[in-house]
N, C-alpha and C positions, 0 to 999 in steps of 0.2 A: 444184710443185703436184700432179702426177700422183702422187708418193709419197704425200703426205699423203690425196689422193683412194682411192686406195686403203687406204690401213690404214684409213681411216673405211669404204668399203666391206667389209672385212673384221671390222671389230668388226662392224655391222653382222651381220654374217652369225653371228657368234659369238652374238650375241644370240638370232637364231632358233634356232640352234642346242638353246642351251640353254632355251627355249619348248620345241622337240622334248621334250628328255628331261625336262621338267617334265610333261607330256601320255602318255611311258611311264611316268613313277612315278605316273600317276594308274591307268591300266590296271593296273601290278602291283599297284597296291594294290584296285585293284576285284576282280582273281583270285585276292589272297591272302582279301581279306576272305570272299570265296564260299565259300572251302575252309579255315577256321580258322585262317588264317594261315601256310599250308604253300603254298612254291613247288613248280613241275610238276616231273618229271625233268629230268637233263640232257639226253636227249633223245628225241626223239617216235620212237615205233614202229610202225611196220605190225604188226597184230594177226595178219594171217596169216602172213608170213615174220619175222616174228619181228626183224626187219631195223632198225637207226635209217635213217630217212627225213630227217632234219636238223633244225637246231637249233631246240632245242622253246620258246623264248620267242619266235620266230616263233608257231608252230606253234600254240601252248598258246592262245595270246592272239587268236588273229587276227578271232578274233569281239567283239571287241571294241575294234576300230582300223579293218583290211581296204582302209585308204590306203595305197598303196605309198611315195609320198613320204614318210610318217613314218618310214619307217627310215634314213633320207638324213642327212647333215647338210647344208647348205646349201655348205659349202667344197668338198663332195664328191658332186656329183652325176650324175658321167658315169662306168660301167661301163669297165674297163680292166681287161685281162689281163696281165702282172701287176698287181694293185691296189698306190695308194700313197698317201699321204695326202691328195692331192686326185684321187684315183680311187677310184671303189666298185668292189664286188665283184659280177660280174653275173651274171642265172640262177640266184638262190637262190631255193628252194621258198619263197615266206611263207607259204602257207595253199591253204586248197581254199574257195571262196564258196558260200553257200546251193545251188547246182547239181551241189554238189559238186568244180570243174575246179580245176584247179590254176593257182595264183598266182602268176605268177615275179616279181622282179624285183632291182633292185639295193640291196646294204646298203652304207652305210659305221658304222655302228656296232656294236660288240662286245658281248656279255654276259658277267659275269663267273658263265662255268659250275660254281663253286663253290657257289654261291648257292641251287643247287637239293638235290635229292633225288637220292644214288647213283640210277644206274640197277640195275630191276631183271631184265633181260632178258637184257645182254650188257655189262661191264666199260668206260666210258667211259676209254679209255687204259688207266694200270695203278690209278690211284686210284678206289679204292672204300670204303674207310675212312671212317668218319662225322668223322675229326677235320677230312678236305678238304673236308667239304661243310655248310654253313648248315642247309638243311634248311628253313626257316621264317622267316620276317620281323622276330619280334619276339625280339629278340634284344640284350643288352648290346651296347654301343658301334655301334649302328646306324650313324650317324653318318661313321663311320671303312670303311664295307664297300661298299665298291664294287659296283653293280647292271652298269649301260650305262653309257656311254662312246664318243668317238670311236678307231675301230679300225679296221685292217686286214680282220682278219677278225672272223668273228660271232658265236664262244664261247670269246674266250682267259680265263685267266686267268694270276695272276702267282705268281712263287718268290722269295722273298727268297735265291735261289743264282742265279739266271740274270741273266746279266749284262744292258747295255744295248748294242743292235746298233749296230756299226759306222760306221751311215750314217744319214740320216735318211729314215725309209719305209723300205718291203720293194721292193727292185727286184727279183723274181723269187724270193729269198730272204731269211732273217732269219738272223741265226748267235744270236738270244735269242730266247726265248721270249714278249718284252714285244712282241707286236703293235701293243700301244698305245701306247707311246715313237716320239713323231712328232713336230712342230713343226707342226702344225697350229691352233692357235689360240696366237701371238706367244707360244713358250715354255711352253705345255700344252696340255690338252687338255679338255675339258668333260664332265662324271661328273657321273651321276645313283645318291647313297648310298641304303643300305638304311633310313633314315627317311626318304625321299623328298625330300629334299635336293638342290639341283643347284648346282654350282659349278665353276668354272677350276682344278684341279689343276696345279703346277708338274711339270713332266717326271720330276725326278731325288724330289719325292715320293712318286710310286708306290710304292717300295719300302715307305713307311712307313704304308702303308696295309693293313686288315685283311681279305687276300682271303680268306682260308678260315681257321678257327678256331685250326689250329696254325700258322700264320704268323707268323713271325719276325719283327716289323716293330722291331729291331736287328742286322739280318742286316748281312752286309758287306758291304751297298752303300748304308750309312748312315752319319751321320758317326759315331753311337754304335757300329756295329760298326766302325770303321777306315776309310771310305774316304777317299781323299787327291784332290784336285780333280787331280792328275793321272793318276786311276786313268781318269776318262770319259773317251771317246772324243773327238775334236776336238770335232766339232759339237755336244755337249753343256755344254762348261768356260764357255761364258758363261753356262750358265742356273743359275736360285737352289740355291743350299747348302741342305738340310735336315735 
């Protein structure tokens, strides 16, 4: 009984879940509407140091949410250093409130920081090339372009070169770039698309997904690029072929 009890409390939670990032694709699209259909930077800057102050779909948006709980997922609600799939990450800047003070609190979901606007202050990593970044909302194959997501941290995005990590969650580290390859919702994970779409992603899918304009989604870690069910890592060769 206690099995069964659970994965029903755990769909369950899935459900909320994805309520959540139905309730952020209502916000992006109220921010993109406001401003012609163009997303904010990737990320927010102090006007005077010239400095990124942290992830600007926090940051950009927060006048229009300013619940701390909305950035949570339901499976992932308690702050943990190192975070992992049923820990968030805690002490992230959300916002400053009409008073101006600063907002902390905990995320467990990621943005996929391609989806914005290079920065134009200081070089977001080394990618600044318009072919790694969306720019705007309305866009062919919306559909396929991953927004948010459940995630580790709170502005990854994906490379059709970077493998999938070793273990499931980041226990301290990642040896991939895929923060969001988790086992968090029974063999995926819950993704809210760039036409405001939300659905259960299978794990070993992401690859085939369209994160930034020049993405390979036949790269090789697809089965159209070659991959071989024993190229994944253990804890991945049960979940679906794509």
């Amino acid at each position: 009984l206690f099995p069964v009890l659970r994965r029903a409390r755990n769909q369950a939670k899935a459900t909320v879940c994805q309520a959540k990032l139905r309730q952020w694709g209502l916000v992006f699209k109220l921010y993109t509407d406001d401003n012609d259909g163009r997303w904010f930077h990737s990320q927010t800057f102090n006007p005077i140091t010239g400095r990124a102050t942290g992830p600007s779909w926090l940051h950009a948006t927060f006048h229009l949410w300013s619940e701390p709980a909305m950035a949570l997922c339901p499976m992932s609600t308690i702050p943990r250093w190192p975070p992992d799939k049923f820990h968030a990450w805690g002490g992230v800047l959300l916002g400053h409130n009409a008073e101006g003070a600063a907002v902390r609190g905990a995320v467990s979901y990621g943005f996929n920081d391609s989806a914005c606007w290079p920065d134009d202050v200081e070089p977001y990593w080394t990618l600044t090339r318009r072919e790694y970044y969306w720019g705007q909302c309305d866009v062919r194959g919306a559909a396929r372009i991953p927004v948010l997501y459940d995630c580790v941290l709170d502005s990854p995005f994906g490379s059709p070169y970077w493998g999938p990590p070793v273990v499931d969650a980041w226990e301290g580290y990642n040896d991939s770039g895929y923060f969001m390859v988790m086992d968090r919702h029974e063999g995926g994970i819950n993704m809210l698309f760039m036409d405001w779409s939300v659905r259960k992603v299978g794990l070993k899918e992401l690859w085939m997904l369209k994160w930034y304009p020049a993405f390979d989604t036949s790269g090789p870690w697809t089965r159209a690029g070659g991959v071989q069910p024993e190229d994944w890592p253990a804890w991945m060769r049960k979940f679906k072929d794509y």
